[in-house]
C-alpha positions in Angstrom: 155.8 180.9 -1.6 155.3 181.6 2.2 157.7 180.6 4.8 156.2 178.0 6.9 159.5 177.4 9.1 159.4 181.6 10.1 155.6 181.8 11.0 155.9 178.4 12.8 158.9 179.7 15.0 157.3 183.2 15.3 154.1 181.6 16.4 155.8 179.9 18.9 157.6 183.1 20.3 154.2 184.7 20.4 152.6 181.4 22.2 155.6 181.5 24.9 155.8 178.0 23.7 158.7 175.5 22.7 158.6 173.7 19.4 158.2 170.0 18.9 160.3 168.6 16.0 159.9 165.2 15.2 161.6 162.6 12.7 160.3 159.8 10.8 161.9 158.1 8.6 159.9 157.9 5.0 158.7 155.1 4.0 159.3 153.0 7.1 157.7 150.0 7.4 156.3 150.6 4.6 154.6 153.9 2.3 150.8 153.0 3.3 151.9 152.9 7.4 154.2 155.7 7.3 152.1 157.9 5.3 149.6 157.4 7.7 151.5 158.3 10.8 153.2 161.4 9.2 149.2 162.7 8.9 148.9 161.9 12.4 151.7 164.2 13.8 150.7 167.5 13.9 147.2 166.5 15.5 149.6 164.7 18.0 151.4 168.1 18.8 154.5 167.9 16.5 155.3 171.6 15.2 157.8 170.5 12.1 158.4 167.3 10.4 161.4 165.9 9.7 161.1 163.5 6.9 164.0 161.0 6.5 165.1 160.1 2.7 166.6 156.6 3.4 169.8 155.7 2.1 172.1 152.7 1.5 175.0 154.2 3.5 173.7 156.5 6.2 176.9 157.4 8.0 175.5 159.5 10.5 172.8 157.4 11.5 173.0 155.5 14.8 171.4 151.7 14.4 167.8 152.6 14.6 167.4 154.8 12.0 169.6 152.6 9.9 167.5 149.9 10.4 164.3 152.1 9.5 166.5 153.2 6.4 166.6 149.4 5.5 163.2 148.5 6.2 162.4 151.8 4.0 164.7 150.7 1.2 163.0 147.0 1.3 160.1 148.6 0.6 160.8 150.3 -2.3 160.9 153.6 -1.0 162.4 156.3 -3.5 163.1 159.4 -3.7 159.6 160.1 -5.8 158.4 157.7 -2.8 159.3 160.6 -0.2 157.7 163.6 -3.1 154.3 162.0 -3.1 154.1 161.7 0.7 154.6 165.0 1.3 152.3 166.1 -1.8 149.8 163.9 0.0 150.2 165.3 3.3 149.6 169.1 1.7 146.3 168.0 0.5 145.0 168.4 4.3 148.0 170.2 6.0 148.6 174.0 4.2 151.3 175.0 7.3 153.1 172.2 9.0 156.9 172.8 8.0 158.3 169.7 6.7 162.1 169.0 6.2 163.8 166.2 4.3 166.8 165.0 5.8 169.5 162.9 4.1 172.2 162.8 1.8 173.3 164.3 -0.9 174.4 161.8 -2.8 170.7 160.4 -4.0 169.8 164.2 -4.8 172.4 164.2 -7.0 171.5 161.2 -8.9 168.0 162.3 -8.7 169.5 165.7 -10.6 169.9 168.4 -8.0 168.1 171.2 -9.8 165.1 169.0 -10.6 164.7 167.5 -7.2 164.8 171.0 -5.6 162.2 172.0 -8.1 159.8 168.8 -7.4 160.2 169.3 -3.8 159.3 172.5 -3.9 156.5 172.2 -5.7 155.3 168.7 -3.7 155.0 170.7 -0.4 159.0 170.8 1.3 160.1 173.8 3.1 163.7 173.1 3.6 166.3 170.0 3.9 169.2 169.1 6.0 172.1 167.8 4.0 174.4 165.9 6.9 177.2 164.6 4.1 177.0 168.3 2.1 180.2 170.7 3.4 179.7 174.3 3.6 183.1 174.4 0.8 180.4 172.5 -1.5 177.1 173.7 -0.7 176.9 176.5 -3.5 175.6 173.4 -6.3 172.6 172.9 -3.8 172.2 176.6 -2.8 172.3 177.9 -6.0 169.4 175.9 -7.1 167.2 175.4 -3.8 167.6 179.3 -2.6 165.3 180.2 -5.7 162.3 177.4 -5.1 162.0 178.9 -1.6 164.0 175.6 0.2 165.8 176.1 3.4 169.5 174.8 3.5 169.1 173.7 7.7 172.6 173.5 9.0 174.2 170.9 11.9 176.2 172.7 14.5 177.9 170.2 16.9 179.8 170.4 20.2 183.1 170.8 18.1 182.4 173.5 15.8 184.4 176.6 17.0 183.6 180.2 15.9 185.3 180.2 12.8 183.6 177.0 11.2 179.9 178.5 12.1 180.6 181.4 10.3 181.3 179.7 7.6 177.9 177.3 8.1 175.5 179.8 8.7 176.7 181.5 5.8 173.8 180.2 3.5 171.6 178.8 6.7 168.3 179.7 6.9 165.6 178.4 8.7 166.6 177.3 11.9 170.1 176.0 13.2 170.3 172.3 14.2 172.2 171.6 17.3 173.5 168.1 17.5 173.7 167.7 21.1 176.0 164.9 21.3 179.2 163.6 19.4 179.0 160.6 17.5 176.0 159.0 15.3 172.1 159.5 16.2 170.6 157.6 19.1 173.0 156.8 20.9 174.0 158.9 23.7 172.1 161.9 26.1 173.1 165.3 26.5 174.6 167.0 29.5 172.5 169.7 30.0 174.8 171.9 32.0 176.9 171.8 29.5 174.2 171.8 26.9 173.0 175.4 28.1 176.7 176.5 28.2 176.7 175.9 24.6 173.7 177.0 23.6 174.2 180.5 25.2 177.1 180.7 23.1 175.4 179.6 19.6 172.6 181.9 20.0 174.8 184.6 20.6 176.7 184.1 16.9 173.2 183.9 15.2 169.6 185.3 14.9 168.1 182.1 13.6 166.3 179.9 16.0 168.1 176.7 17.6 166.5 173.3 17.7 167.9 170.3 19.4 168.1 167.0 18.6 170.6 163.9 18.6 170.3 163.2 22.3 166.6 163.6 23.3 165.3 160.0 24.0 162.5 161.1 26.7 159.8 163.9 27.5 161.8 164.9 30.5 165.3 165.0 28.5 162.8 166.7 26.0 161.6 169.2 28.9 165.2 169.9 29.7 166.7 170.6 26.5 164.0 173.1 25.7 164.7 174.9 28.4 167.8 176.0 26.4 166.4 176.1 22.9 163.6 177.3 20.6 162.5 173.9 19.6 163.8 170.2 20.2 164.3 167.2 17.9 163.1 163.9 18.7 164.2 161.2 16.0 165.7 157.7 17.3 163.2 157.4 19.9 160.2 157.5 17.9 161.4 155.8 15.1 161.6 152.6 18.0 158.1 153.4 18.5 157.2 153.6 14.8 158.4 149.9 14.9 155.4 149.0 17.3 152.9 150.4 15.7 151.4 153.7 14.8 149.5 153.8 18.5 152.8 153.5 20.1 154.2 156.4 17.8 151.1 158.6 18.6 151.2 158.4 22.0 155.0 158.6 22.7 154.3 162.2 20.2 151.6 163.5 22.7 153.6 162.7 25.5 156.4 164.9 24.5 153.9 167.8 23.6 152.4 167.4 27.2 156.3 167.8 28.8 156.9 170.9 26.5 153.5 172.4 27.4 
């Protein structure tokens, strides 16, 4: 299986160029409309996907991907749901990286070996697992390792030296940076203090660093890049998703333009 995530982030290297990471949240309004605007995306200028896996108790979610997890959920978006929109996207796209991001505990009702195995084979490159400790990550690692999936870690403002060694020990992929403390969407980054702490992370690891959790704008999205090999743009679309596909589009292609 090739890696998507590495040739994406060493094309970007060799481009001089910053990725563009963007988050939807699958099945949100509905699986027609949000199959159609994950298609969309990399035309738009996104780099990576993020694909959310709604859930009924998304504790690190601020209120607008919540609501999108609802609207999702209402729409009788499953876990299957989320595997056939990425196997439908690979019928076009052979290289966009696409992540799922969610919780663990629907994967394990799913059966974690199995969904590894289907996701895999539908198209994923690697998932980010917010409720899933490092202490417990060996069930998922053990099985998703093998079918070529990335475990993508979150590295906040309060992890000291001692708990990212012990997250990147099975990272791979890239190293999420969760600009902010607290739940998605709802505050913006410092970006003194952003580069401060970025300097520091990239010195501990050789994977690249995206961030997200903070990046509302294409200027905020400007600025955080100039920190970071890629940034993360979630909440903010996922309001524009709410307007329409257009809106979502064209708020995309503006971020590209501020990144260059």
């Amino acid at each position: 299986m090739s890696d998507r995530i590495e040739k994406k982030f060493l094309e970007l290297a060799k481009a001089k160029r910053k990725g563009l990471i963007t988050f939807i949240m699958g099945g949100d309004p509905n699986a027609k409309k949000s199959q159609a605007i994950l298609n969309k995306l990399p035309s738009a200028g996104a780099d990576i996907i993020e694909i959310g896996m709604p859930f009924s108790d998304p504790m690190a979610d601020g209120p607008v991907i919540q609501a999108a997890g609802l609207r999702a959920l209402k729409a009788r978006t499953t876990l299957k749901v989320i595997l056939t929109m990425v196997k439908d996207f690979r019928v076009k796209d052979k290289t966009t990286p696409l992540i799922l991001m969610g919780y663990f505990n629907p994967i394990y009702h799913y059966g974690t070996g199995k969904f590894c195995k289907d996701a895999a084979k539908a198209g994923a490159d690697g998932m980010i697992l917010v409720d899933l400790p490092p202490e417990e990550e060996e069930e998922f690692t053990t099985v998703a390792t093998p079918q070529g999936l990335h475990l993508i870690r979150l590295i906040t403002p309060t992890t000291d030296d001692a708990r990212l060694a012990l997250l990147t020990r099975r990272a791979s992929g890239f190293l999420y940076y969760v600009s902010v403390a607290g739940i998605t969407g709802t505050k913006s980054a410092d970006a003194k203090q952003l580069g401060k702490r970025l300097a520091h992370l990239k010195s501990k690891t050789s994977l690249p660093v995206a961030v997200g959790f903070g990046i509302k704008t294409p200027a905020q999205a400007k600025d955080a890049a100039k920190f970071s090999d890629a940034v993360v743009v979630g909440s903010a679309l996922v309001e524009k998703i709410e307007r329409g596909q257009q809106a979502a589009i064209a708020f995309v292609k503006s971020l590209r333009k501020a990144l260059g």
